[in-house]
N, C-alpha and C positions, 0 to 999 in steps of 0.2 A: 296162090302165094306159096311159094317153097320154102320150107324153113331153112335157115343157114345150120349148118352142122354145129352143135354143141349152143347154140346159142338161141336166145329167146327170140319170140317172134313177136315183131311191131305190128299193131291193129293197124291196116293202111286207111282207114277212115274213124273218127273215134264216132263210140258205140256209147251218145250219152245217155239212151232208154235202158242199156245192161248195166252201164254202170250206176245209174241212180237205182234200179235195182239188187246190183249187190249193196250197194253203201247201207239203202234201207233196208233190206234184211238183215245184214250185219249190227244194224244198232237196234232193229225188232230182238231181236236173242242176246241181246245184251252185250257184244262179244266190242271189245277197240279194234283199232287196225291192229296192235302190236301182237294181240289173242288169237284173232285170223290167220297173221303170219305164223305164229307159234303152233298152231293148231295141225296146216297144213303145210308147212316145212319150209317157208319162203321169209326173203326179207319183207317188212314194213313196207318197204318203198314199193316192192312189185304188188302187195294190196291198191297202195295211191297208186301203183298204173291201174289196176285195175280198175278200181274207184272214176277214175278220168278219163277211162274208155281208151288207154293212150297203150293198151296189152294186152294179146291176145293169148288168150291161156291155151294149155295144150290140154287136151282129154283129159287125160291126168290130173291135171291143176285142176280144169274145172271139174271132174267129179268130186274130187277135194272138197273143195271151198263149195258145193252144193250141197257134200254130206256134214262139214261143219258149220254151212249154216242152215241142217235141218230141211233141207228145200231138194228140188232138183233141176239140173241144167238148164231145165227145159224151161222152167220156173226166172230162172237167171240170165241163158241168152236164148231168149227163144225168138 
């Protein structure tokens, strides 16, 4: 899949084993959706993609959201 220039990239199949893994880590460390976005610099709603398997993060994002929830990628989408 090729990313569109400037613009996010759609999971072309949703991923609900990552994402019920990040949601569960996310509320193991206590953190809301609103803390995760604030954490690692995204809206709320790109968490709920996340969450729904319906967004695929870029490197970036996800070392992100692996180092604020304490965990690693591999941990998240592996």
């Amino acid at each position: 899949m090729t990313p569109r220039a400037g613009g996010p990239v759609r999971a072309t199949v949703s991923d609900g084993a990552a994402a019920t893994l990040v949601r569960n880590r996310r509320r193991e460390v206590g953190l809301t959706q609103q803390q995760l976005a604030d954490a690692v610099g995204v809206s709320r709603q790109t968490v709920i993609s996340l969450e729904s398997g319906d967004y695929a993060p870029s490197v970036y994002l996800a070392l992100a959201v692996a180092r604020a929830l304490e965990t690693t990628v591999e941990a998240l989408w592996s």
